[in-house]
C-alpha positions as CSV (number, residue, x, y, z in Angstrom):
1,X,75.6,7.4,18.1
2,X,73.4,9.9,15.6
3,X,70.4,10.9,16.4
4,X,68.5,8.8,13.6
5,X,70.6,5.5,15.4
6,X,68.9,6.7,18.6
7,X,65.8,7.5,17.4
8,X,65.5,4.0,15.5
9,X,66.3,2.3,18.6
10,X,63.7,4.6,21.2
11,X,61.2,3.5,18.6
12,X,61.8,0.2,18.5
13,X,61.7,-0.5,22.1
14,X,58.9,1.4,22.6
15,X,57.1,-0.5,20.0
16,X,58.3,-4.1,21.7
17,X,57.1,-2.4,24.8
18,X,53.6,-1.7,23.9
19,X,53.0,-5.3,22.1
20,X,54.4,-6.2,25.7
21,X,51.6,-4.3,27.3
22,X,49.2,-5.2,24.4
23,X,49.5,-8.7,25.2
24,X,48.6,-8.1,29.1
25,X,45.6,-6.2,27.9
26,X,43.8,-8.4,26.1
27,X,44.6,-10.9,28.9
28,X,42.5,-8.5,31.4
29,X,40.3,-6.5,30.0
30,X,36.7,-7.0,28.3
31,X,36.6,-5.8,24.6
32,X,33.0,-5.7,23.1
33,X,32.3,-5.2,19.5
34,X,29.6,-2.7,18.5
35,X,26.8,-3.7,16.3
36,X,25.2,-0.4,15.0
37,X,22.8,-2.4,13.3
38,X,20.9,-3.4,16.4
39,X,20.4,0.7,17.5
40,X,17.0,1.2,18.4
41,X,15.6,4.6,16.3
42,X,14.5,7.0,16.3
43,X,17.0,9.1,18.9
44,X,17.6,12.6,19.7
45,X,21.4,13.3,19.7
46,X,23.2,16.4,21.1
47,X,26.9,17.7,21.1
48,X,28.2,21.0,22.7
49,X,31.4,22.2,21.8
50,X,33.3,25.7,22.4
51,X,35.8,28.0,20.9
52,X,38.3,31.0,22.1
53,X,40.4,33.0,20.7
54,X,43.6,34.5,23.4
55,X,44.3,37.8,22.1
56,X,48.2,37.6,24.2
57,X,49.2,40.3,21.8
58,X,46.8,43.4,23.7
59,X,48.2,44.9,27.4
60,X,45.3,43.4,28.8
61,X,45.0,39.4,28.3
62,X,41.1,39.8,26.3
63,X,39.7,36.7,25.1
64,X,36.9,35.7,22.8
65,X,34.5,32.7,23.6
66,X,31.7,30.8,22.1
67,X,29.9,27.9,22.8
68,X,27.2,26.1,20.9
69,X,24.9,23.6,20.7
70,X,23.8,20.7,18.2
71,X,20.7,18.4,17.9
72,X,20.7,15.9,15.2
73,X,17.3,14.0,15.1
74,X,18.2,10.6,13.8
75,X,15.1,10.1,12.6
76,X,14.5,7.7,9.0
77,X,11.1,10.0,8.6
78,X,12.6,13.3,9.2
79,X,16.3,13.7,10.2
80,X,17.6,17.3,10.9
81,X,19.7,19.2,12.5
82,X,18.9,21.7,15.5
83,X,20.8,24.5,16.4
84,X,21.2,26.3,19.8
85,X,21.4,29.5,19.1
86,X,19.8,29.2,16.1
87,X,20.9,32.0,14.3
88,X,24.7,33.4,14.2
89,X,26.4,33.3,17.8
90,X,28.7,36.6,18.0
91,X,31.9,35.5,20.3
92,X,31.8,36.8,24.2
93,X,34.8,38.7,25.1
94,X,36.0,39.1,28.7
95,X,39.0,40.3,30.1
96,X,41.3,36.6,31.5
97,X,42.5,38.7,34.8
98,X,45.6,36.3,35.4
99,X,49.2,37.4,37.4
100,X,50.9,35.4,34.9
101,X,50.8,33.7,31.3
102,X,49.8,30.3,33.2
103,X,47.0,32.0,35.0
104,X,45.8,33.6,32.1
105,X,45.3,30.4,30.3
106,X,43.7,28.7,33.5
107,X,41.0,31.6,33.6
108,X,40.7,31.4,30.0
109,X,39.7,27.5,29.7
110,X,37.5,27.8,32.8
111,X,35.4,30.3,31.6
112,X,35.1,28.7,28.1
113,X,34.7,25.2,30.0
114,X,31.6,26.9,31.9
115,X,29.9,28.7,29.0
116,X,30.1,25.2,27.7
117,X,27.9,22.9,30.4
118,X,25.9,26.5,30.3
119,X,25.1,25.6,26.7
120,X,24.6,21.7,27.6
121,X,21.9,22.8,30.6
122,X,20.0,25.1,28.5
123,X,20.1,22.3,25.6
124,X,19.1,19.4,27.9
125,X,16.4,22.3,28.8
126,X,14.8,23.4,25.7
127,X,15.1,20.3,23.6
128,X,13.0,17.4,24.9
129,X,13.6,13.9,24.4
130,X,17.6,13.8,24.6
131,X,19.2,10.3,25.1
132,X,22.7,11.0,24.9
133,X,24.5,14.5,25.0
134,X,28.1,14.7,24.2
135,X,30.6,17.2,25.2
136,X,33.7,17.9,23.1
137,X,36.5,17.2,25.3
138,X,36.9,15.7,29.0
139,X,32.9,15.2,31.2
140,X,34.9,16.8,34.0
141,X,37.5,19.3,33.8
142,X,41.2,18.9,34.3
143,X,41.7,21.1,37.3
144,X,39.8,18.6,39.2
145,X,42.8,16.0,38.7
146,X,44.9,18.5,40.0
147,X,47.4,16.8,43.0
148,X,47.5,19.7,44.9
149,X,43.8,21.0,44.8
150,X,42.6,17.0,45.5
151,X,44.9,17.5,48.4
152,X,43.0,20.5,50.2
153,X,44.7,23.3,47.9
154,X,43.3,26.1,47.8
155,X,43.3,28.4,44.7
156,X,45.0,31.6,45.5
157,X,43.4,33.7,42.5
158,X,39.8,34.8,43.2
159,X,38.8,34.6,39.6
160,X,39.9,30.9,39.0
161,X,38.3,30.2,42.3
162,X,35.2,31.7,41.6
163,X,34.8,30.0,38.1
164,X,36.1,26.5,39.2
165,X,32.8,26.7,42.2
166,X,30.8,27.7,39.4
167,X,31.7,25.3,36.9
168,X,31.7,22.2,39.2
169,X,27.9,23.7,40.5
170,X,26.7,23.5,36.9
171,X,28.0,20.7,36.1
172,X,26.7,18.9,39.3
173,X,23.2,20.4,37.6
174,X,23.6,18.8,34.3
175,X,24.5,15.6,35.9
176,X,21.3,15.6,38.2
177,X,19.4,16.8,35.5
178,X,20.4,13.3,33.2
179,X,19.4,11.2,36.2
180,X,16.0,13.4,36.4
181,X,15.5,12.7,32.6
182,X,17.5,9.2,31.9
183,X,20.1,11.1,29.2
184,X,23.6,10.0,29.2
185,X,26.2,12.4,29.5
186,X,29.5,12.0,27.3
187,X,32.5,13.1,27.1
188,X,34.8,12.3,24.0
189,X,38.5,13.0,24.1
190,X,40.6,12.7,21.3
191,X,44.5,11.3,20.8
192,X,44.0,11.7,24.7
193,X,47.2,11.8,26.5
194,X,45.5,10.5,29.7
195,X,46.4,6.1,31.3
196,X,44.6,6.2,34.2
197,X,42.7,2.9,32.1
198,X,45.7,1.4,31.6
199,X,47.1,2.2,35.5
200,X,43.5,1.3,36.6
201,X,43.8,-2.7,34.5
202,X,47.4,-3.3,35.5
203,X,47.5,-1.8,38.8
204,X,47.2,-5.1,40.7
205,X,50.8,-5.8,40.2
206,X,53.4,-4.0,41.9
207,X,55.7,-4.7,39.6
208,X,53.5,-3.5,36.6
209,X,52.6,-0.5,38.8
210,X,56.5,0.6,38.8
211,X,56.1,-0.1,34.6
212,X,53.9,3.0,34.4
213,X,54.7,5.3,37.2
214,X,55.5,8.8,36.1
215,X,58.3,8.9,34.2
216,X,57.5,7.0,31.4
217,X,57.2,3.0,31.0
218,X,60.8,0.7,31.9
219,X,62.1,-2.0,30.7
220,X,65.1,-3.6,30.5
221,X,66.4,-1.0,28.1
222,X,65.8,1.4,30.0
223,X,63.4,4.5,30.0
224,X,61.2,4.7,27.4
225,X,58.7,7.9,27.2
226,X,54.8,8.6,28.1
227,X,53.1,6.1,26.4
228,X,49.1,6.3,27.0
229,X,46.1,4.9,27.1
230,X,45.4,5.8,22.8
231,X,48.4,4.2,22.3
232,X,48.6,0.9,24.2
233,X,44.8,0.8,22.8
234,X,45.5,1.4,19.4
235,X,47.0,-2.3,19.4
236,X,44.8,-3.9,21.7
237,X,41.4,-2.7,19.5
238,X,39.9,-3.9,15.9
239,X,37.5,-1.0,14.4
240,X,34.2,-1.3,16.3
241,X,35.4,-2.3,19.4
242,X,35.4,-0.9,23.0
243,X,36.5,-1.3,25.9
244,X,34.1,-1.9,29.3
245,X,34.2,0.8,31.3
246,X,36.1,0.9,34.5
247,X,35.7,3.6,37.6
248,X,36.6,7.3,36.6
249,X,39.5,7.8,39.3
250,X,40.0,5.9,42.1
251,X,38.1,5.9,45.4
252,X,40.3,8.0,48.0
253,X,41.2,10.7,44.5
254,X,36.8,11.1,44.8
255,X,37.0,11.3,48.7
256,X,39.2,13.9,47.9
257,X,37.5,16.0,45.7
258,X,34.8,16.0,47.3
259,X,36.3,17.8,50.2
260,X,36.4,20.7,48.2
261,X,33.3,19.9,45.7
262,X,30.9,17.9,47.9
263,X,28.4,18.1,45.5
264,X,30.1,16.7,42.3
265,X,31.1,13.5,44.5
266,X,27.8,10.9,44.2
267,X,28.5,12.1,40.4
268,X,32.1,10.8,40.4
269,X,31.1,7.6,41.6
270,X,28.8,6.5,39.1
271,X,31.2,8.0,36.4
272,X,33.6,6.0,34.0
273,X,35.9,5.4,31.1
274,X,36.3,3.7,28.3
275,X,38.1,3.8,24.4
276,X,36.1,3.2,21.1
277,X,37.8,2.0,18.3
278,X,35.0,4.2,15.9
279,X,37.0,4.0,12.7
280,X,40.4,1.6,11.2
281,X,41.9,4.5,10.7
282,X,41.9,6.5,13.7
283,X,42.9,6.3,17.5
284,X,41.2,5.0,20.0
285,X,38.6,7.9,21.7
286,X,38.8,8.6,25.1
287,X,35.0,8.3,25.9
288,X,34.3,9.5,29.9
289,X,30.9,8.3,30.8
290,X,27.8,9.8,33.1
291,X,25.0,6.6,33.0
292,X,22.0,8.8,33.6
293,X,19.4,6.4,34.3
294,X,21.5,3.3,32.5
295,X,24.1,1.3,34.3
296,X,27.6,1.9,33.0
297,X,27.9,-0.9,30.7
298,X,25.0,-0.3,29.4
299,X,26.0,3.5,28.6
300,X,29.2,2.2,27.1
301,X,27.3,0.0,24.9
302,X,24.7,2.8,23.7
303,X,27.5,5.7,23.4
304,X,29.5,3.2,21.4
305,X,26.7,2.7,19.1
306,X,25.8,6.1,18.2
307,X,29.5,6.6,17.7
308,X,30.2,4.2,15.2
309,X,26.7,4.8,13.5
310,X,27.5,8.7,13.2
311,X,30.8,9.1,12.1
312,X,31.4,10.8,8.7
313,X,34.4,8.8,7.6
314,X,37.0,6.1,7.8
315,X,39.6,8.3,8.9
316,X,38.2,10.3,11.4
317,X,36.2,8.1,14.6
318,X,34.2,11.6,16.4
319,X,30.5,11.3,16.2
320,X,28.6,13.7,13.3
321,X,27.1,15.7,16.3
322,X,30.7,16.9,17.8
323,X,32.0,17.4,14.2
324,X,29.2,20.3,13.4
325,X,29.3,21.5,16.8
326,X,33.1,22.5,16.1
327,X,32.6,23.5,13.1
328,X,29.9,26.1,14.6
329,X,31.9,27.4,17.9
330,X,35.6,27.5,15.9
331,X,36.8,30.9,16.2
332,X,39.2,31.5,13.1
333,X,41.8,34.3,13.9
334,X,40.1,36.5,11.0
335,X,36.9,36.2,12.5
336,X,38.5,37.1,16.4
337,X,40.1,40.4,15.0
338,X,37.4,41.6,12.9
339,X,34.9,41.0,16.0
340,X,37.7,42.8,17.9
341,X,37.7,46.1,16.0
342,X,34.4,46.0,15.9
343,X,34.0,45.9,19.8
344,X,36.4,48.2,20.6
345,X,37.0,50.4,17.9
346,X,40.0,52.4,18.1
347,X,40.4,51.7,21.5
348,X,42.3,48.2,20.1
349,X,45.5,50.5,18.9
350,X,45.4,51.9,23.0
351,X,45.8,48.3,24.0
352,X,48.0,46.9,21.3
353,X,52.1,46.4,23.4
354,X,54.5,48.4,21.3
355,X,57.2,46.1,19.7
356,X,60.9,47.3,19.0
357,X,61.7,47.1,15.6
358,X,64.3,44.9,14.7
359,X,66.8,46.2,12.1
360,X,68.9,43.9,9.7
């Protein structure tokens, strides 16, 4: 058999598989449709976002960060846009003290993951009147799915260790702050690779539970690969429609993480998940909800609004907010190495590996 025979018939099972799934779906779960219309103005919206820049090239493993934050007033009298900083946010470097290429990258996103609820905090801080605050990307970071480290492990690398306590202690702030002040808290993911709402709907079944474990999705074809959540949802949901929210992980995965970040656990429990359908012609987002001082449906309802009353176009579903947030804390590479040279000088040829060349 060729590979385009092969490939034909992968996709074609995978595509009967996911109508199969589809069909289950809609069976079990509640879809709402948004209506924009009925959003209550005028609101104060936020979005933090952040940027790096890995400079793997240098000896030592320097990396450039930057987060920032947005405020869009969606107000008919006077709609704006706030910035935090204000002004022109030069990129943060710091040395990512790693053993390996895996730790590196590990340091790296923590640190940038921290400066970013830093930004959120001092946003939710210094600009009153917040309902919802999104973050670009997950509401709580990956390592905390990690197997092992829900399991009691222990990180071995000081740095990593040090930023993981510190980024789950701000975090835990922001959080408590939003129940203080009645914000919501949102995280929006996109072309998410995640299922744990499709695990979470059709886990009741041991025989759909063997349908999704690890490996992929089987059927009587045989092994067909990862499908997720963005995918299975892409055929279950029209354009403005949602899914309710259901629990964030399950029960003993918060019991425990919360052996090893007590105080992010009461947080975890009132935390959930949906997917939007913002836009025809985009994905499903992954949207990972804090409530604040709303219930979680009722968060799911409101996010879902400003979503779909924000977005910029028909092709892409990510609220306005998020949108000029990234576009603020990007780091192009020309930007990185002319703040580089400008930091170090010539110390940059010093730290610059020497390559062979390679003769033809």
């Amino acid at each position: 058999m060729t590979f385009q025979n092969e490939l034909a018939q992968m996709l074609r099972r995978r595509r009967e598989k996911i109508e199969e799934l589809a069909r289950k779906m809609r069976e079990r779960i509640t879809v709402q449709k948004v209506d924009k219309f009925k959003l209550s103005l005028p609101l104060s919206v936020a979005g933090i976002d952040g940027g790096y820049a890995l400079f793997d090239e240098l000896v030592l493993p320097i990396v450039a960060i930057r987060a920032v934050g947005v405020v869009m007033e969606m107000n008919p009298q006077s709609p704006g846009l706030r910035y935090f900083p204000e002004g022109y946010l030069m990129p943060e470097l710091f040395i990512a003290d790693g053993e390996d290429e895996t730790s590196v990258r590990l340091i790296s996103h923590a640190y940038r993951v921290m400066r970013e609820v830093e930004t959120a905090l001092r946003v939710a801080e210094e600009f009153e009147g917040i309902s919802v605050l999104f973050l670009h990307g997950p509401l709580y970071p990956h390592f905390l799915k990690n197997t092992k480290l829900s399991e009691g492990f222990e990180v071995s690398n000081k740095s990593l260790s040090e930023l993981y306590s510190r980024v789950t202690e701000l975090l835990a702030s922001l959080l408590s702050k939003a129940d203080m002040e009645g914000f919501v808290v949102a995280g929006v993911v996109e072309d998410s690779r995640g299922r744990t709402y499709m695990e979470s709907v059709l886990r009741d079944s041991e025989n759909e539970a063997e349908e999704i474990n690890d490996d992929g999705v089987q059927n009587d074809a045989g092994n067909i690969p990862f499908i997720s959540d963005t995918e299975l949802l892409d055929a279950v949901l029209e354009e403005g429609e949602y899914t309710a929210p259901v629990s964030y992980v399950q029960s003993k995965v918060i019991e425990a993480i919360g052996r090893v970040y007590p105080h992010l656990q009461p947080h975890l429990r009132r935390s959930g998940v949906f997917y939007l359908k913002a836009t025809r012609n985009d994905s499903p987002l992954r949207v990972e909800v804090y409530p604040g001082s709303k219930s979680a449906n009722e968060a799911a309802m409101f996010v879902s609004k400003v979503i779909c009353t924000t977005i910029l176009s028909h092709n892409y579903g990510m609220p306005a907010v998020l949108v000029e947030a990234d576009r603020r804390a990007r780091i192009p590479r020309n930007e990185a190495n002319m703040f580089l040279y400008s930091a170090l000088g010539k110390n940059v040829i010093a730290l610059r590996k020497r390559r062979k060349k390679r003769f033809v």
